[in-house]
MITORLO-774665 format. One record per residue: residue number from 1; residue in three letters; x, y negated, z of N, C-alpha, C in turn. Coordinates in pm, 1 decimal, always signed. Layout:
BEGIN
+-----+------+----------+----------+----------+----------+----------+----------+----------+----------+----------+
|  nr | rest |   n.east |  n.north |     n.up |  ca.east | ca.north |    ca.up |   c.east |  c.north |     c.up |
+-----+------+----------+----------+----------+----------+----------+----------+----------+----------+----------+
| NUM |  ALA |        X |        Y |        Z |        X |        Y |        Z |        X |        Y |        Z |
...
+-----+------+----------+----------+----------+----------+----------+----------+----------+----------+----------+
//
This chain:
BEGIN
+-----+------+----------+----------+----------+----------+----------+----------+----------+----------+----------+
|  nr | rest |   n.east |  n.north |     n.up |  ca.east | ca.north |    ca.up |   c.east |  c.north |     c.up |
+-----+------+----------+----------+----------+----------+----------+----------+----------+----------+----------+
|   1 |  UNK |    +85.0 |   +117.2 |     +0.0 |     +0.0 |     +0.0 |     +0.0 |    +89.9 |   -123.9 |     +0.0 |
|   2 |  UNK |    +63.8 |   -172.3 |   -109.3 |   +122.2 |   -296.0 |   -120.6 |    +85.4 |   -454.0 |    -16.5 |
|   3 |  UNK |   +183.5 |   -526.9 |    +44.4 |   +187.0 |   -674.2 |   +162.9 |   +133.9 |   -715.3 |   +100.5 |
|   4 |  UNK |     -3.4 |   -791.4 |   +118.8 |    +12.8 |   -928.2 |    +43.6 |    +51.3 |  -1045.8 |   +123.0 |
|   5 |  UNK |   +128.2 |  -1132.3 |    +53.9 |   +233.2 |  -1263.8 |   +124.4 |   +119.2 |  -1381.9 |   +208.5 |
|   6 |  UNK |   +188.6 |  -1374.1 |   +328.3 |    +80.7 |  -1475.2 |   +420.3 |   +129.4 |  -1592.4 |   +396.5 |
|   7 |  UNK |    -18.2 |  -1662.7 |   +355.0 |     -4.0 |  -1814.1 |   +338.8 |    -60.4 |  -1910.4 |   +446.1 |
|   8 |  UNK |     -0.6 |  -1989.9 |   +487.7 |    -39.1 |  -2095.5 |   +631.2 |   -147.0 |  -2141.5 |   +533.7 |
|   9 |  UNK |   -235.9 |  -2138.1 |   +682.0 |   -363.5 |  -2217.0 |   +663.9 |   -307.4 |  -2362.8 |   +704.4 |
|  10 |  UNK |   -408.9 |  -2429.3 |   +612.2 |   -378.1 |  -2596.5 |   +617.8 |   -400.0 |  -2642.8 |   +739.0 |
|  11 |  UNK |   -309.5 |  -2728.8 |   +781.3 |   -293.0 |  -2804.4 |   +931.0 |   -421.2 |  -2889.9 |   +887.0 |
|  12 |  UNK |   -532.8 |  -2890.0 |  +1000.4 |   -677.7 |  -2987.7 |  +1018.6 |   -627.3 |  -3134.6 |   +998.3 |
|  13 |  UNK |   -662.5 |  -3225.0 |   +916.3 |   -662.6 |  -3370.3 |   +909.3 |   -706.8 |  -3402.1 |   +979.8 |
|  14 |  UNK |   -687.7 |  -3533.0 |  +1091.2 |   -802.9 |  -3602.2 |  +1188.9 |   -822.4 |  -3692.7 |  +1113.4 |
|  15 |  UNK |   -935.4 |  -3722.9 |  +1166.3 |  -1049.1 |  -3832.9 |  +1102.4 |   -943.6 |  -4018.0 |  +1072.6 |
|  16 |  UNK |   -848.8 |  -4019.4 |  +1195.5 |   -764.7 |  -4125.9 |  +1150.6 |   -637.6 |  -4097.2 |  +1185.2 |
|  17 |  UNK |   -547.4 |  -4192.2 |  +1108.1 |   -447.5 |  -4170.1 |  +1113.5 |   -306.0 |  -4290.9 |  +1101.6 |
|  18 |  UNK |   -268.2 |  -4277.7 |  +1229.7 |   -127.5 |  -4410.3 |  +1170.1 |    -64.3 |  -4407.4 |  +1037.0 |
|  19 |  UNK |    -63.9 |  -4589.5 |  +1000.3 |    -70.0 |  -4565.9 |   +897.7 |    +61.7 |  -4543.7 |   +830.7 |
|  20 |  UNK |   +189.6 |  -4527.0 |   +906.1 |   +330.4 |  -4492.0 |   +867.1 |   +306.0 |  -4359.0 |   +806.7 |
|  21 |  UNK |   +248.0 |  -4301.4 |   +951.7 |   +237.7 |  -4145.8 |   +900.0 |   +113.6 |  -4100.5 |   +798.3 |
|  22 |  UNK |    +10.7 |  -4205.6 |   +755.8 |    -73.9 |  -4121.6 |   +619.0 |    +38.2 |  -4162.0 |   +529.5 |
|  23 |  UNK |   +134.7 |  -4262.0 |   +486.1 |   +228.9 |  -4287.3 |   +401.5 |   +324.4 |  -4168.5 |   +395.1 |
|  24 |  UNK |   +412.1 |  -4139.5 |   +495.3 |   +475.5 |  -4022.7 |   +503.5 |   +400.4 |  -3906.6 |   +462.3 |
|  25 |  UNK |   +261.8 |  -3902.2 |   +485.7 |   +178.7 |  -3771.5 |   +474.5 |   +187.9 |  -3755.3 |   +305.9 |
|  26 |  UNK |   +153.5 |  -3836.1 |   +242.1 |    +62.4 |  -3870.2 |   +155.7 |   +205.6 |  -3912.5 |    +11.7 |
|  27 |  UNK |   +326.3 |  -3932.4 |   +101.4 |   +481.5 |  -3947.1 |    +21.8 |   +494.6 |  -4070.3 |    -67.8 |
|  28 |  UNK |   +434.6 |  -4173.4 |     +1.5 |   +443.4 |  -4252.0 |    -82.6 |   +495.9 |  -4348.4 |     +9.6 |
|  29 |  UNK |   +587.1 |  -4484.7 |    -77.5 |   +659.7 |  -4557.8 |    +57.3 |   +601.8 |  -4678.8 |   +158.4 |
|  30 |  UNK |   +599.6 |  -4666.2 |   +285.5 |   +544.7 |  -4739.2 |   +378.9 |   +458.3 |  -4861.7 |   +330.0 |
|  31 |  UNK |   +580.3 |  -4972.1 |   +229.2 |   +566.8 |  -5071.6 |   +200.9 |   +397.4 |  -5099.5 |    +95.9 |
|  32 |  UNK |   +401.6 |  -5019.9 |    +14.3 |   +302.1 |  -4978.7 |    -74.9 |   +156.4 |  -4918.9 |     +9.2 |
|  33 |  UNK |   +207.5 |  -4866.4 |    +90.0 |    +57.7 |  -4823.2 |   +161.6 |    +10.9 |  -4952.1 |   +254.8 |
|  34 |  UNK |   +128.6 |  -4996.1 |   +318.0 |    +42.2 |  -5161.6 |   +388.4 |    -12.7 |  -5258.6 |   +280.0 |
|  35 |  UNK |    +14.2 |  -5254.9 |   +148.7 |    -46.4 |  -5309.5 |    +63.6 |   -166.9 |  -5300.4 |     +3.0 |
|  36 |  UNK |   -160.6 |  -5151.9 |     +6.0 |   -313.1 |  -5121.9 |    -29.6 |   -391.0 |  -5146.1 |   +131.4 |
|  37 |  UNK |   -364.5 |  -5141.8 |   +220.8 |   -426.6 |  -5184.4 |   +329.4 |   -435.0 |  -5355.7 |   +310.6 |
|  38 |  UNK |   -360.1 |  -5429.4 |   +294.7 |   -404.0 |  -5548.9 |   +310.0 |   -495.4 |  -5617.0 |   +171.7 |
|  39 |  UNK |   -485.4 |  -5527.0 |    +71.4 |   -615.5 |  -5558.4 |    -48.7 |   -663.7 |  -5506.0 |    -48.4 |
|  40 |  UNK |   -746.5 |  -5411.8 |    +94.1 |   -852.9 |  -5288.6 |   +123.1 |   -888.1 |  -5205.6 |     -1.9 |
|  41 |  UNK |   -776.8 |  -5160.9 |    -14.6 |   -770.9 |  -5001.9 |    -87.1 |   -826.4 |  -4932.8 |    -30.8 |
|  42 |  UNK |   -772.8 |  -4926.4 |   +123.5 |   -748.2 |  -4786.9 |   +187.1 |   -806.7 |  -4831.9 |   +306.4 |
|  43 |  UNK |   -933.9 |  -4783.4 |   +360.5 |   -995.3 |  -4826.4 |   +481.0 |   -902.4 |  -4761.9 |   +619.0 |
|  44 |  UNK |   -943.3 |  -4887.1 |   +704.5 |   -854.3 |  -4872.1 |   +836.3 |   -892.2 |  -4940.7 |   +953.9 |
|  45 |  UNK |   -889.1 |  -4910.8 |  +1040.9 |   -955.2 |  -4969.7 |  +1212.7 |   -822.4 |  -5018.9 |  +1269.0 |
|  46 |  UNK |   -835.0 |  -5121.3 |  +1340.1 |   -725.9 |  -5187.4 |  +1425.8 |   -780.8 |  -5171.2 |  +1565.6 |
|  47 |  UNK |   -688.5 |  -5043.6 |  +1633.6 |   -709.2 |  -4997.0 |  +1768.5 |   -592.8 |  -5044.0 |  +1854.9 |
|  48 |  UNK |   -618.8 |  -5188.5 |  +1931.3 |   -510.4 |  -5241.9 |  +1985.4 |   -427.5 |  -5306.0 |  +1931.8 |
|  49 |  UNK |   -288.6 |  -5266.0 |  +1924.7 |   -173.7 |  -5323.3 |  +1861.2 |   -140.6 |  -5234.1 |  +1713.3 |
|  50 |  UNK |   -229.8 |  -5122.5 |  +1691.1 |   -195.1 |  -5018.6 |  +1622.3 |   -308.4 |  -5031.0 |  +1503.0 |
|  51 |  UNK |   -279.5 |  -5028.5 |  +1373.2 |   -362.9 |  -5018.3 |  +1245.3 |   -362.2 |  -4865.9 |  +1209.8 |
|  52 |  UNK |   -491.0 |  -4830.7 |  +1228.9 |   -501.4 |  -4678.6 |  +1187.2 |   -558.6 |  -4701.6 |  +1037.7 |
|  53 |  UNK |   -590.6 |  -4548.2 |   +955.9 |   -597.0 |  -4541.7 |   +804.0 |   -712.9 |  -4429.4 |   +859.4 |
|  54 |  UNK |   -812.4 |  -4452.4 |   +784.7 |   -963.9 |  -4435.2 |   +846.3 |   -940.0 |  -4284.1 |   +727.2 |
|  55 |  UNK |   -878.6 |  -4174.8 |   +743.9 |   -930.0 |  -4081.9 |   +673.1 |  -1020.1 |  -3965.2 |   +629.1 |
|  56 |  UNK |  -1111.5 |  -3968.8 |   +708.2 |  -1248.6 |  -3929.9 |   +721.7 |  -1345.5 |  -3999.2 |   +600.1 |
|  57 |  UNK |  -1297.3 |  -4143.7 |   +629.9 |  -1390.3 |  -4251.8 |   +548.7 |  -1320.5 |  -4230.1 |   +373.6 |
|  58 |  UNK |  -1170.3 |  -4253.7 |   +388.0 |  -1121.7 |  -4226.1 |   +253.2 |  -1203.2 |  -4071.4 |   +182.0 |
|  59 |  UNK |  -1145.4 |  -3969.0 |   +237.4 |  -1214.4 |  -3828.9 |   +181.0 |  -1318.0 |  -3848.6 |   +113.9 |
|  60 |  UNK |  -1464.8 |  -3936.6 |   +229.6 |  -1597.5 |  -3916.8 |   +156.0 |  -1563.3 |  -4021.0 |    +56.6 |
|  61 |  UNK |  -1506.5 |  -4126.8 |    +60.9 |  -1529.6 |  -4206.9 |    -80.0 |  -1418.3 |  -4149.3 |   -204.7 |
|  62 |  UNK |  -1359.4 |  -4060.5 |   -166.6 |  -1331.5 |  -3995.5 |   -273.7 |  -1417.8 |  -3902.0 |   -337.9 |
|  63 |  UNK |  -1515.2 |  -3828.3 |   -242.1 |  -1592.5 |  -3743.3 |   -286.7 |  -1734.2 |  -3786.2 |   -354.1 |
|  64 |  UNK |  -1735.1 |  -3880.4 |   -298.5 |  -1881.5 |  -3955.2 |   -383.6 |  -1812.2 |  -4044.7 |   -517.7 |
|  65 |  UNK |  -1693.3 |  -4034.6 |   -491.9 |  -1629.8 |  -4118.6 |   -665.8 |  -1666.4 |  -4025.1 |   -783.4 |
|  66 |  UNK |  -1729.4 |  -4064.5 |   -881.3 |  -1758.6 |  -3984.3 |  -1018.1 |  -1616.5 |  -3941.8 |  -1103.5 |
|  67 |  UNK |  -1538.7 |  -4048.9 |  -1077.6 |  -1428.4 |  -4050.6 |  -1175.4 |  -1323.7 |  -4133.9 |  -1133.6 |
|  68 |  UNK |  -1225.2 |  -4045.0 |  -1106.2 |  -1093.2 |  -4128.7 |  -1017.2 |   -997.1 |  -4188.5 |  -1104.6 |
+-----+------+----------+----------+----------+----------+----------+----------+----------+----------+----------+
//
């Protein structure tokens, strides 16, 4: 009987996320993702001193987009 090769299940996204790390997540550079944050590309909550990247909210408006 032949293994079949175990593949990791995907680490759970939380609903938000700092926004260094959706940049790091997401591989694109820091500078470019605060940009699309400050010409609301990319929705985000300011919790304190800290700007989160609302990715719960991104997902569904990707999923209700017809054509990306």
């Amino acid at each position: 009987m032949e293994q079949q090769p175990i593949t990791p299940a995907p680490a759970p996204v939380p609903p938000l996320m700092a926004w260094r790390e959706f940049a790091d997540w997401i591989r694109i550079d820091q500078s470019i993702v605060r940009g699309w944050i400050e010409n609301g590309y990319l929705p985000s909550e300011r919790i304190g001193k800290h700007r989160l990247i609302n990715v719960a909210l991104l997902s569904q408006q990707l999923l209700e987009k017809e054509s990306i």
